[in-house]
N, C-alpha and C positions, 0 to 999 in steps of 0.2 A: 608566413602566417603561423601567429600559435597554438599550438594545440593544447586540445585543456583538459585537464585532468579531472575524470569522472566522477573522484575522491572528493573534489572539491564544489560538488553539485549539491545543491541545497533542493530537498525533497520537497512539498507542500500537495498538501491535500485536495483532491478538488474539488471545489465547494457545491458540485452539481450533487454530490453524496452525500447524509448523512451517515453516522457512523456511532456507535455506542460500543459500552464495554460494561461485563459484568463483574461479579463481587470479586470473578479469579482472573478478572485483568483481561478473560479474553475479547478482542474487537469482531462487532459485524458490521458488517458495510453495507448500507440499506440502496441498492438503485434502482431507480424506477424507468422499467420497460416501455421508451416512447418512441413513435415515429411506424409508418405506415407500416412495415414490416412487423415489428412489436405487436400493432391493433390488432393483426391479423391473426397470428398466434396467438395470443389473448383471445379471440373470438371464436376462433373453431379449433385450437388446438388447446384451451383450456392452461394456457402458458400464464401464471403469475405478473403483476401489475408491477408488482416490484419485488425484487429476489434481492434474496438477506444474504452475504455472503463470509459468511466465518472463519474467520484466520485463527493459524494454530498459534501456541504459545510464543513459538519467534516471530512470527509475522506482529502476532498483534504487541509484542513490546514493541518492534521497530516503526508498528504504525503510531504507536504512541509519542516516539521522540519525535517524529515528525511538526515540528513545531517552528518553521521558516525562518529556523535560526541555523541550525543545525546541519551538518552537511553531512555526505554519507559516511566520511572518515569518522566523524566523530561517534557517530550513530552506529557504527563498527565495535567501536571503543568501549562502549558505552554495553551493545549486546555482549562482550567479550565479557568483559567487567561481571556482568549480571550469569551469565552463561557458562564464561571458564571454558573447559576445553570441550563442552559439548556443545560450540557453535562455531569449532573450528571445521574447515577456514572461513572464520567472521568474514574478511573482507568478498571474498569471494562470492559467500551466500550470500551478501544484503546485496553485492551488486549485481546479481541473477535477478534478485527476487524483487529491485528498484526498477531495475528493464522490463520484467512482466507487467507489474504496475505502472510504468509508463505507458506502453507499448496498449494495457486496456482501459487507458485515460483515467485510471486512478488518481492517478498523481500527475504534478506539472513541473517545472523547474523554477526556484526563487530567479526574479531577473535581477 
């Protein structure tokens, strides 16, 4: 069996989110709190309906390239490019920070 290199995983967004960015590029990731658990919180714990979640200045360029073309190598590249050495080690962080966002169904993998 082969195994496959992580590098070569293509990010994409899941469309269960909406997501906006402002005039300085930064992304919030709009999700809305559903399912019987959520109701409840929302009801007697005064928990938000939907929670805005704001990414810092690398999150939100790398949520930017995310465009189901792009894999994480290049998307590496590309923060490197824009960042220089204060995003080193590029590869390292995006693929921390692609496993978070998988892992809370942010994101999914192009098939």
């Amino acid at each position: 069996m082969m195994k496959k290199n992580f590098l070569d995983f293509v990010p994409v967004c899941n469309p269960k989110y909406t997501w906006d960015a402002d005039k300085t590029g930064i992304v919030t990731v709009h999700v809305i709190n559903q399912g019987f658990y959520n109701w409840i919180a929302q009801k007697f714990f005064k928990k938000p309906r939907i929670s805005h979640i704001a990414l810092d200045e690398y999150g939100s360029f790398v949520w930017r390239q995310m465009d189901g073309v792009r894999n994480i190598y290049d998307i590496s590249r590309l923060t490197s490019e824009k960042f220089g050495k204060k995003a080193d080690p590029a590869i390292d962080r995006i693929v921390k920070f692609m496993r978070i966002l998988y892992q809370n169904k942010f994101i999914g993998w192009r098939k």
